[in-house]
C-alpha positions as CSV (number, residue, x, y, z in Angstrom):
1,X,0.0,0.0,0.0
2,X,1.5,3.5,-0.6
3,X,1.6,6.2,1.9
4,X,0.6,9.9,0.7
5,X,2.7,12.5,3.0
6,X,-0.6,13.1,5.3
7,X,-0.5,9.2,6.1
8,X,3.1,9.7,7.1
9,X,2.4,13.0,9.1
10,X,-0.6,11.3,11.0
11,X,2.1,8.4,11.7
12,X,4.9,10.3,12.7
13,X,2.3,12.6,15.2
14,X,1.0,9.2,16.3
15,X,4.3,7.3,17.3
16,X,5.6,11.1,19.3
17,X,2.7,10.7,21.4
18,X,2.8,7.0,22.0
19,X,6.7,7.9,23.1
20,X,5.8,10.7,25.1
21,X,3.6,8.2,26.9
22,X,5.8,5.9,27.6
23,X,8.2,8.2,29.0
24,X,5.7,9.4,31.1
25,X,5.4,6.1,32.8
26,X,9.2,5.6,33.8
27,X,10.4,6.4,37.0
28,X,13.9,8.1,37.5
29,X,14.9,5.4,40.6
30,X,18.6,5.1,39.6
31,X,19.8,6.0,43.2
32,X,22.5,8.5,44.0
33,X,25.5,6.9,45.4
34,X,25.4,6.2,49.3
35,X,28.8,7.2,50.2
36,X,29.2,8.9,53.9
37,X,30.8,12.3,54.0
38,X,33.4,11.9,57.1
39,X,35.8,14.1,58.6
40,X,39.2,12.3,58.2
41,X,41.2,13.9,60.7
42,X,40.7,17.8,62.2
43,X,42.9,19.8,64.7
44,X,42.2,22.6,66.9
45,X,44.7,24.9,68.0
46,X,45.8,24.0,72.0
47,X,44.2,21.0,72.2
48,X,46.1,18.6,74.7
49,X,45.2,15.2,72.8
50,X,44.2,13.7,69.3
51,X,40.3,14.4,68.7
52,X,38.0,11.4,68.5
53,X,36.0,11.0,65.6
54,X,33.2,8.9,65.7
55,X,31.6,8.3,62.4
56,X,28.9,6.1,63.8
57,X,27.1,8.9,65.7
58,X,29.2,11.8,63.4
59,X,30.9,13.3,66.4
60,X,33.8,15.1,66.6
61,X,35.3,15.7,70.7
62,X,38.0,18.1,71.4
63,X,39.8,17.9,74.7
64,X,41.2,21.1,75.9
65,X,43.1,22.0,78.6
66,X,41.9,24.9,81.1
67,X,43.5,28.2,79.8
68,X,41.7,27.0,76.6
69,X,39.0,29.9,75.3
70,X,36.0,26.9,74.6
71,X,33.8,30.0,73.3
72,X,36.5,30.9,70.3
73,X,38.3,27.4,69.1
74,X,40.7,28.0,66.5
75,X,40.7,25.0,63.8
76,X,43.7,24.4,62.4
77,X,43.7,21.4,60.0
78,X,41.0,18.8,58.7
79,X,40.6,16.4,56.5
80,X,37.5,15.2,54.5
81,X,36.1,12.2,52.2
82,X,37.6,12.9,48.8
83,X,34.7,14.7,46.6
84,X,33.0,16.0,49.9
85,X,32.9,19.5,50.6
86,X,32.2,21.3,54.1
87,X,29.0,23.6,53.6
88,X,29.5,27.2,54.0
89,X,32.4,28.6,56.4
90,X,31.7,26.9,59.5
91,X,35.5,26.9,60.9
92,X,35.9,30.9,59.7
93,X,37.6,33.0,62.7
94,X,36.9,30.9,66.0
95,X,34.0,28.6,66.7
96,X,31.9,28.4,69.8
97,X,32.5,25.1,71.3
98,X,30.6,25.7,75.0
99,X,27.8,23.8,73.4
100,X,27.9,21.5,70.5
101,X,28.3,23.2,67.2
102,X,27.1,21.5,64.3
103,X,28.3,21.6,60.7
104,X,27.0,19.9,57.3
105,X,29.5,18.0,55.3
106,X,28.0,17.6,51.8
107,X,28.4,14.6,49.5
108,X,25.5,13.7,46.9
109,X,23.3,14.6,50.3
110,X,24.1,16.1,53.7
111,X,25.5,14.8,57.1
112,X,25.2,16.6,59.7
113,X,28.4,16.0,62.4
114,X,28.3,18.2,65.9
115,X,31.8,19.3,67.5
116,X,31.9,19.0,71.3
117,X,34.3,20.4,73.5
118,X,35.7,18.4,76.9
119,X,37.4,20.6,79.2
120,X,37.9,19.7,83.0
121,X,38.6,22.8,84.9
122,X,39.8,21.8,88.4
123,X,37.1,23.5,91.0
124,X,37.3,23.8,94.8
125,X,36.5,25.1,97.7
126,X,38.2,24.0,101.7
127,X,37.0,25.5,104.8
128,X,38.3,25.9,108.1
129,X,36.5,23.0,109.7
130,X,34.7,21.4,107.0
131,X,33.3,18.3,107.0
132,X,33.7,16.4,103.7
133,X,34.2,18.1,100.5
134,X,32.5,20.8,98.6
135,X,29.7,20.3,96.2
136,X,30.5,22.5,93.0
137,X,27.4,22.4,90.8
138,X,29.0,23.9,87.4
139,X,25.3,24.2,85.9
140,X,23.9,26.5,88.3
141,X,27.2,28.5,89.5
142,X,26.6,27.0,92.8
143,X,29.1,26.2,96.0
144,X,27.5,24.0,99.0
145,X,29.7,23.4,102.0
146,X,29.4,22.3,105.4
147,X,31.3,22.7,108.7
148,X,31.3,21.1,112.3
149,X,28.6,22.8,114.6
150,X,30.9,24.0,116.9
151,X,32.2,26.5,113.9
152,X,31.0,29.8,114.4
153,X,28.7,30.3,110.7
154,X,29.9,34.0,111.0
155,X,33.2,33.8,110.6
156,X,34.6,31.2,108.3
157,X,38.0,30.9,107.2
158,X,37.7,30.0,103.5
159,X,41.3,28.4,103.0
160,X,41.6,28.2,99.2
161,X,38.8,28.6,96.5
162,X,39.2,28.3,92.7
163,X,35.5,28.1,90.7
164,X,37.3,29.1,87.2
165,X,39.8,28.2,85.0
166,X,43.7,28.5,85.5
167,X,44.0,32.5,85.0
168,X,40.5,33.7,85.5
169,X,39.7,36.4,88.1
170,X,37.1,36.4,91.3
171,X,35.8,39.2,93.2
172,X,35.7,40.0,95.8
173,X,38.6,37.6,96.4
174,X,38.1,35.3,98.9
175,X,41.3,33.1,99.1
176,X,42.2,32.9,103.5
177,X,39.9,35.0,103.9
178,X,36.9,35.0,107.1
179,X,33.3,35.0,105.6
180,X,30.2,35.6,107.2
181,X,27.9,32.7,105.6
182,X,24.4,33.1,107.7
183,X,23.4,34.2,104.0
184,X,24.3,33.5,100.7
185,X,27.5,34.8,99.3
186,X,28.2,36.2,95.6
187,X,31.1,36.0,93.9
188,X,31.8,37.1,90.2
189,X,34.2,35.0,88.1
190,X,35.8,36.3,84.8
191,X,37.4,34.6,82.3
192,X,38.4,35.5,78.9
193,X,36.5,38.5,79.4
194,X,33.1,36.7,80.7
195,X,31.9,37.1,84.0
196,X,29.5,34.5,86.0
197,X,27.6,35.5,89.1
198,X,28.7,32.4,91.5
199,X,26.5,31.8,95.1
200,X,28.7,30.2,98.5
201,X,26.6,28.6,100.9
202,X,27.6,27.3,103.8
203,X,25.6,25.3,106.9
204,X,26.4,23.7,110.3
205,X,26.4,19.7,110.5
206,X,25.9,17.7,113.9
207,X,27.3,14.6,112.2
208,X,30.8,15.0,112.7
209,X,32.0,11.8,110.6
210,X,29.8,9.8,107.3
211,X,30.4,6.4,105.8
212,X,29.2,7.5,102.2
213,X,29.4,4.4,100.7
214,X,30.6,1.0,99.5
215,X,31.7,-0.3,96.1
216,X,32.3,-3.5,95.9
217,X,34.3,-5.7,93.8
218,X,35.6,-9.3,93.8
219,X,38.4,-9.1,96.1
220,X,38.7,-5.3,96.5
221,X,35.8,-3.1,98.4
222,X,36.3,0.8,97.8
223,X,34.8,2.5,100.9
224,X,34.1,6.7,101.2
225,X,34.0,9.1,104.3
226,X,33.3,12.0,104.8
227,X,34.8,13.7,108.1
228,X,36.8,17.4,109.4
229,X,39.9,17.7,108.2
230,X,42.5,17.2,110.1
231,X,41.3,14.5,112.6
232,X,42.6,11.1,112.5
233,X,40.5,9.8,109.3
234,X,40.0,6.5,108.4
235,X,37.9,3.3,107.6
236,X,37.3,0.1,109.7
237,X,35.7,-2.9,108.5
238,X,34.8,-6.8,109.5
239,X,33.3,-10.2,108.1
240,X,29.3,-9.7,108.5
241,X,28.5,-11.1,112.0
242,X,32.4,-11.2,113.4
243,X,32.7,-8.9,116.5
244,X,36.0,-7.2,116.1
245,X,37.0,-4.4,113.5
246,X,40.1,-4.2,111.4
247,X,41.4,-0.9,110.3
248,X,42.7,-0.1,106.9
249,X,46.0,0.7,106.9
250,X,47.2,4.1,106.1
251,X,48.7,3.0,102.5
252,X,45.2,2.0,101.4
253,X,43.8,5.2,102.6
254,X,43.7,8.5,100.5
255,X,42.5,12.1,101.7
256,X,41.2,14.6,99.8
257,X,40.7,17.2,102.2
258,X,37.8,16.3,104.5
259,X,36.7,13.2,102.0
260,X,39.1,9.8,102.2
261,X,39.0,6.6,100.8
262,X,39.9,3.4,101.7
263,X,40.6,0.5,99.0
264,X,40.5,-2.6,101.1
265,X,42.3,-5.7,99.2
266,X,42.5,-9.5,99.9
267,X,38.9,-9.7,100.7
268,X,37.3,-12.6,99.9
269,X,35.1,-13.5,97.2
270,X,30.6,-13.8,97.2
271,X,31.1,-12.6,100.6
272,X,29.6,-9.9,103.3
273,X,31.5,-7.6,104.8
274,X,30.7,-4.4,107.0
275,X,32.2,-1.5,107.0
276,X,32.6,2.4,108.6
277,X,33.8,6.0,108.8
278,X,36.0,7.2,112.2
279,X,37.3,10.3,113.2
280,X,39.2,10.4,116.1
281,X,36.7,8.4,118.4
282,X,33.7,9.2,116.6
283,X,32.2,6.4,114.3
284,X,30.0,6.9,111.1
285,X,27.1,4.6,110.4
286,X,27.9,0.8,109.1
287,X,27.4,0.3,105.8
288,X,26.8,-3.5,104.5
289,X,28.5,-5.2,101.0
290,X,29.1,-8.5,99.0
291,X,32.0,-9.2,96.9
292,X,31.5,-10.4,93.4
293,X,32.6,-13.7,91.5
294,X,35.9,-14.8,90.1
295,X,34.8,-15.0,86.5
296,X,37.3,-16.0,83.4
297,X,36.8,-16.0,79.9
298,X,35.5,-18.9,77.8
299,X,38.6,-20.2,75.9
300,X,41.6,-18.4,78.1
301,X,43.4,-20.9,77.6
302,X,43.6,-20.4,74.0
303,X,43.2,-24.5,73.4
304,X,40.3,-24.7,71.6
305,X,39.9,-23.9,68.0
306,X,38.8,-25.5,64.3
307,X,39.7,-24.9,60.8
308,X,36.3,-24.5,58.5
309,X,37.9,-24.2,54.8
310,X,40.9,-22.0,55.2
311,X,39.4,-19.8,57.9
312,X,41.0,-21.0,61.6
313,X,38.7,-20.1,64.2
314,X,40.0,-19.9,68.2
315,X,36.4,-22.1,69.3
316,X,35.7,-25.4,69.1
317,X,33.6,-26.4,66.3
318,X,29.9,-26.5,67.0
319,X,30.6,-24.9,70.0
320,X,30.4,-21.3,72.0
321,X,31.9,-18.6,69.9
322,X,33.5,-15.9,72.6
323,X,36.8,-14.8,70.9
324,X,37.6,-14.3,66.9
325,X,40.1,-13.0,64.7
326,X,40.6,-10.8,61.6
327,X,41.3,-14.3,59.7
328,X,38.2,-13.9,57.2
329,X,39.2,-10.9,55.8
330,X,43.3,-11.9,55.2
331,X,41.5,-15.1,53.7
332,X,39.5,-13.2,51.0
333,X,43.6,-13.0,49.4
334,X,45.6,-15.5,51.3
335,X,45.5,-18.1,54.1
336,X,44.8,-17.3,58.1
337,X,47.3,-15.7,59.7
338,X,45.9,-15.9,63.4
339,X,46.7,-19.7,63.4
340,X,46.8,-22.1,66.8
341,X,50.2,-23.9,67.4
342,X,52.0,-26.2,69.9
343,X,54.6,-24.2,70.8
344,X,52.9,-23.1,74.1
345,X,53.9,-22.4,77.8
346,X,53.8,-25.3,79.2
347,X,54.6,-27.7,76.6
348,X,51.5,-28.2,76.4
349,X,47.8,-28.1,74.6
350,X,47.5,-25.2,71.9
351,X,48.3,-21.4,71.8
352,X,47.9,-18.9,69.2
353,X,50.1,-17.9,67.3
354,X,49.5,-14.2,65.4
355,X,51.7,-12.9,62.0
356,X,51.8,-10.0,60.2
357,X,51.8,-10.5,56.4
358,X,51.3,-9.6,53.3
359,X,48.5,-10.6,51.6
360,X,48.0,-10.5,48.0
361,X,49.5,-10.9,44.1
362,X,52.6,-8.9,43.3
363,X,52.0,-5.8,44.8
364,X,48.3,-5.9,45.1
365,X,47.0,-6.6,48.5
366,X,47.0,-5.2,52.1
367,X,49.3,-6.0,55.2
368,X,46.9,-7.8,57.5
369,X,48.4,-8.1,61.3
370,X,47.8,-11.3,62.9
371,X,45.0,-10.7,65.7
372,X,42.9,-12.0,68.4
373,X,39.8,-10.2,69.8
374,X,36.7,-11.2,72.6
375,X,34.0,-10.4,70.0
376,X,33.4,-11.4,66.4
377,X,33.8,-10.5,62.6
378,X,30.6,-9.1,61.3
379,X,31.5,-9.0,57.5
380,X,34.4,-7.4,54.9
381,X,34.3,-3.8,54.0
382,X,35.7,-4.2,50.5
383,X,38.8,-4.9,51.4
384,X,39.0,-3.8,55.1
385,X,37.2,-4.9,57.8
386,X,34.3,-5.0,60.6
387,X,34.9,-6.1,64.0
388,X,32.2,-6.1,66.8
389,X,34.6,-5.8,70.2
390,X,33.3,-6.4,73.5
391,X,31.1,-9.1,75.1
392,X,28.7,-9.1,78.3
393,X,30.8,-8.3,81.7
394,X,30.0,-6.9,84.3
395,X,33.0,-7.7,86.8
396,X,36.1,-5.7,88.2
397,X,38.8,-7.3,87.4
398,X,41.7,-5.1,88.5
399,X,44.8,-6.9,86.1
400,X,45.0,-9.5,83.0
401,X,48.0,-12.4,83.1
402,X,49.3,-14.4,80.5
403,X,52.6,-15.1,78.7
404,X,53.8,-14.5,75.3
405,X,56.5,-14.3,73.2
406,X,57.2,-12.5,70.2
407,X,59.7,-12.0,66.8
408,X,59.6,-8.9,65.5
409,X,60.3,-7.6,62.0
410,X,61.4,-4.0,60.6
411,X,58.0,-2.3,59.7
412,X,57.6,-2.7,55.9
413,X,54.4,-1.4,54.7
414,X,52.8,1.8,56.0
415,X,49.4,3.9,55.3
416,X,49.7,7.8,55.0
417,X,50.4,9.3,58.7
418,X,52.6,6.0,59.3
419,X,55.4,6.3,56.5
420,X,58.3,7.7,59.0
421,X,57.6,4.1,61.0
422,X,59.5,2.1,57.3
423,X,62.4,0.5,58.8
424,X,61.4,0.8,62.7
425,X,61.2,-2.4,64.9
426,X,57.4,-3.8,64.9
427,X,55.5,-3.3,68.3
428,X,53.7,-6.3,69.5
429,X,50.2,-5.0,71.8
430,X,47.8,-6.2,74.5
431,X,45.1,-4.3,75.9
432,X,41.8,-4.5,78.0
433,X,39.5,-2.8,78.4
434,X,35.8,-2.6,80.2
435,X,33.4,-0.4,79.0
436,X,29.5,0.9,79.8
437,X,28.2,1.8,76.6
438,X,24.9,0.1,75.4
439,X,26.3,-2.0,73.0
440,X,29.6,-3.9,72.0
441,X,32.0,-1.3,70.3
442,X,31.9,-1.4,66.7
443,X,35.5,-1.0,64.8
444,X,35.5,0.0,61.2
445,X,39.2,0.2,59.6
446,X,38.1,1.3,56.6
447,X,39.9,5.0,55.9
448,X,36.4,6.6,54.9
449,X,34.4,6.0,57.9
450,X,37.1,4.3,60.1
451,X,35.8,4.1,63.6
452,X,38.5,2.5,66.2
453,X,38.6,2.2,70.0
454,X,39.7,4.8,72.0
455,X,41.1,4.5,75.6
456,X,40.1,8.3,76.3
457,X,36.4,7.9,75.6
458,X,33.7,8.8,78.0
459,X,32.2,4.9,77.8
460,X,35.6,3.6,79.1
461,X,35.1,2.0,82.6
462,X,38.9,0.7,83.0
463,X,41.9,0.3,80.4
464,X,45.0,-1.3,80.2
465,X,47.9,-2.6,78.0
466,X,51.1,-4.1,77.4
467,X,53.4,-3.6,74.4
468,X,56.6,-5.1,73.2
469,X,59.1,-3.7,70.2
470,X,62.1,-6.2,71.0
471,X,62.0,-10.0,70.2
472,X,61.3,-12.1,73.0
473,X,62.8,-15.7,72.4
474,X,61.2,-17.5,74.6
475,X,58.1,-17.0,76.7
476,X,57.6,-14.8,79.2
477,X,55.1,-14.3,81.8
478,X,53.2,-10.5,81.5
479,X,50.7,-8.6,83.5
480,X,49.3,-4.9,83.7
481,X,47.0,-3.2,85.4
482,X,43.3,-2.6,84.5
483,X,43.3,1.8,85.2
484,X,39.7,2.4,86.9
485,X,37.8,6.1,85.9
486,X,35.4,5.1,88.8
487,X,35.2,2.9,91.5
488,X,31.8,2.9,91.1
489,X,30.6,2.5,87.5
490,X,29.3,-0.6,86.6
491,X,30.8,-2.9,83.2
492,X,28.6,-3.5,80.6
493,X,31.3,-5.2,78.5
494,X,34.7,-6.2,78.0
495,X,37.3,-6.1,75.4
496,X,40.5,-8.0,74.9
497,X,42.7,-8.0,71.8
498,X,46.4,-9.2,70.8
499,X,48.0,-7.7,67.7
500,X,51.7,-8.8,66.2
501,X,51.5,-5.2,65.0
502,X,50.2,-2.1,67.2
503,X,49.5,0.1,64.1
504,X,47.4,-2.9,62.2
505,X,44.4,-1.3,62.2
506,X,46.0,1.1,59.8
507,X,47.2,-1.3,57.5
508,X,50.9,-0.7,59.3
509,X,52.9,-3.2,60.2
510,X,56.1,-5.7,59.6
511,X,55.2,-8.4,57.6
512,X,57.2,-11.7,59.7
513,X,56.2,-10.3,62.8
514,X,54.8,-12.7,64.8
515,X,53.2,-12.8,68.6
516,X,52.7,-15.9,70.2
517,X,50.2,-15.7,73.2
518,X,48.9,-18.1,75.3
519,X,47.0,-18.9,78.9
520,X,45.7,-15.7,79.5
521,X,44.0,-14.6,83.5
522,X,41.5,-12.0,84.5
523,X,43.0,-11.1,88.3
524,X,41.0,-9.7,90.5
525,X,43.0,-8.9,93.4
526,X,45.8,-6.0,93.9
């Protein structure tokens, strides 16, 4: 059939409409990539330690010392993701940093990260005759003491007072000087050109001595008193139901004016004690506590472990996974290199034995440092990895034992930051620590949202480590100390981890290097 030019038009006009259709019925779904702005690194001028960056929650924490201006922070270096850019001019001039500040770092969408200041300004106030310590409420500019009743409330001798930072001004200055406190007393404070209005109050107490409290441990009780200075302060304390008292010696006491604390040791464990406050011949009221279990970790031994394919795994097969190691991610381009051996201890049963290497064809491939961590591997980040660290605890240990050996290697591959290490001796690390955050810590050693642990952070109960840089022929017994924040915060989890190379989680490292650990023991005594 032939087509005139009006059958083509009508055709043409026909098959634009049935396309517009069409168009009009597909959806633009390709997603934009998903890649998470980060800050990288960032400085601030007179900061006294490294900032933590936290990636999960997209924090950044300063820590400043006291002469520190919080309210203008100077930034002096960051680093981003590569292709992200830092909305407007956030860090132009100085930043105030007495509350969170947040900025927007952009990349296909926005992120919002908040920068939070830590500064601990040392606060006081001691009295002539005070009982206990001062109460400095920061929050409301606020001072409660108390004295002995036999102090006459019109004329106290305030002995030293400090409610600012190192430099800042008070007036009236009230440093050895007599106060009349039957009423409040105002103070200004300045600092960096900022005045607060502060308000002393001071009040009379019959009770001339106060068992605060008791925290116990395992086989260590941490008792508090509150008393005047300058008496014969101390704490006393017996089996529940024995008649006599035992005092605590004056090494295990310490004095902080009119507070003191006594850390009572050898005590034993799942059992009730009493305890008090004396002054002089005064006595505070009993106060009543149990020790805690001795609890060890599943697998301290470091005996039980299987191979499934090339992956060696430190549990028994079928049975209770409590420790793992970085092995499925050095197997995605080689073999495990956190391996058990026989060349343990004692001559006997299994250890493990962890080696840095180099994993990979030719030059292609990572350094991945033998490890060993209480947790588990939750999957492979490309080529980097994700660790879950910690596991339910809720014990005081006070150190961690083992023994260990180690040969170390010249470091011999190195990320940016690390490249002055080529050439220096390996370090071999332990380290514990107990933490009371909600959930187990999450590591990330991937560069663009790398998240690792941090001994400084404010969810760190107690922290310890060892480290070696010399080879170690033959084993050797170690032990440190687990360093308590509080006597009185409770665990929530702990973490332990052994690394041939101390810089691993930064791809950094000797490749040879190679620490041997084995029998390890959670001590709960000092």
């Amino acid at each position: 059939m032939a087509y005139n030019r009006d059958n083509i038009r009508y055709n043409y006009v026909i098959f634009t409409c049935i396309l517009l259709l069409l168009a009009s019925c597909i959806k633009n779904d390709i997603p934009y990539p998903y890649i998470q702005a980060n800050f990288l690194s960032i400085s601030a001028e007179t900061q006294d330690q490294g900032s933590i960056i936290d990636s999960i929650s997209r924090k950044v924490t300063f820590t400043f010392p006291e002469t520190t201006d919080i309210y203008n922070v100077k930034i002096s270096d960051y680093t981003i993701t590569p292709g992200a850019e830092l909305v407007g001019d956030p860090f132009a001039g100085g930043i105030d940093l007495s509350t969170p500040k947040t900025v927007i770092l952009r990349l296909y969408q926005d992120y919002e990260w908040q920068m939070i200041a830590n500064q601990n300004i040392s606060r006081y106030m001691t009295l002539s005759g005070q009982v206990g310590s001062s109460v400095i409420d920061v929050p409301a500019h606020r001072v409660v003491a108390y004295v002995s009743d036999n102090i006459d409330i019109t004329a106290v001798k305030i002995e030293t007072i400090k409610l600012g930072a190192d430099g800042s001004e008070m007036s009236p200055n009230l440093n050895g000087k007599v106060v009349d406190f039957t009423h409040e007393v105002q103070v200004t404070v300045t600092d960096h050109g900022r005045s607060e209005e502060w308000k002393l109050y001071v009040a009379t107490t019959e009770s001339s001595v106060t068992t605060v409290r008791a925290d116990a441990w395992t086989s260590v009780a941490w008792v508090y008193g509150e008393a005047e200075e300058g008496k014969d302060n101390g704490v006393e304390y017996r089996l529940s139901g024995d008649n006599d008292w035992t005092r605590v010696p004056q090494e295990w006491l310490r004095h902080d004016g009119g507070s003191f604390s006594a850390r009572i040791i050898h005590l034993s464990p799942l059992t009730s004690y009493e305890a008090r406050a004396y002054s002089d011949d005064e006595r505070g009221a009993t106060v009543e506590f149990t020790t805690g279990p001795v609890v060890q970790l599943p697998n301290s031994s470091l005996d039980e472990w299987w191979l499934n394919g090339k992956v060696w795994n430190p549990w028994l097969e079928g049975g209770e996974q409590y420790w793992d190691t970085g092995n499925k991610g050095a197997t995605t381009l080689g073999s495990s290199n956190s391996v058990p051996t026989d060349d343990t201890s004692t001559g006997e049963g299994w250890a493990a034995m962890l080696e840095t290497r180099f994993v990979g064809i030719g030059s292609i491939g990572k350094l991945a440092a033998g490890n060993l961590f209480v947790g588990y591997y939750v999957r492979t980040d490309g080529t980097n990895g994700i660790l879950s660290f910690g596991r339910s605890f809720s014990q005081h240990p006070t150190k961690l034992r083992g023994y260990l050996k180690y040969k170390d290697a010249p470091i011999s591959h190195a990320t940016e930051g690390f490249t002055s290490l080529i050439g220096q001796p390996d370090t071999c690390i332990v380290w514990c620590a107990l933490i009371d955050a909600p959930e187990p810590f999450e590591i990330r050693t991937n560069p663009k949202n790398r998240q690792l642990f941090d001994p400084e952070s404010p969810i760190v109960v107690a922290y310890g480590k060892i480290e070696y840089g010399e080879t170690i022929e033959n084993y050797i017994p170690f032990e440190f100390e687990l360093n308590y924040k509080s006597t009185q915060r409770e665990p929530k989890y702990i973490l332990l981890t052994a690394s041939a190379s101390k810089y691993g989680d930064y791809f950094t490292g000797g490749a040879g290097a190679v620490l041997y650990l084995d029998d390890l023991e959670l001590i709960y005594d000092y």
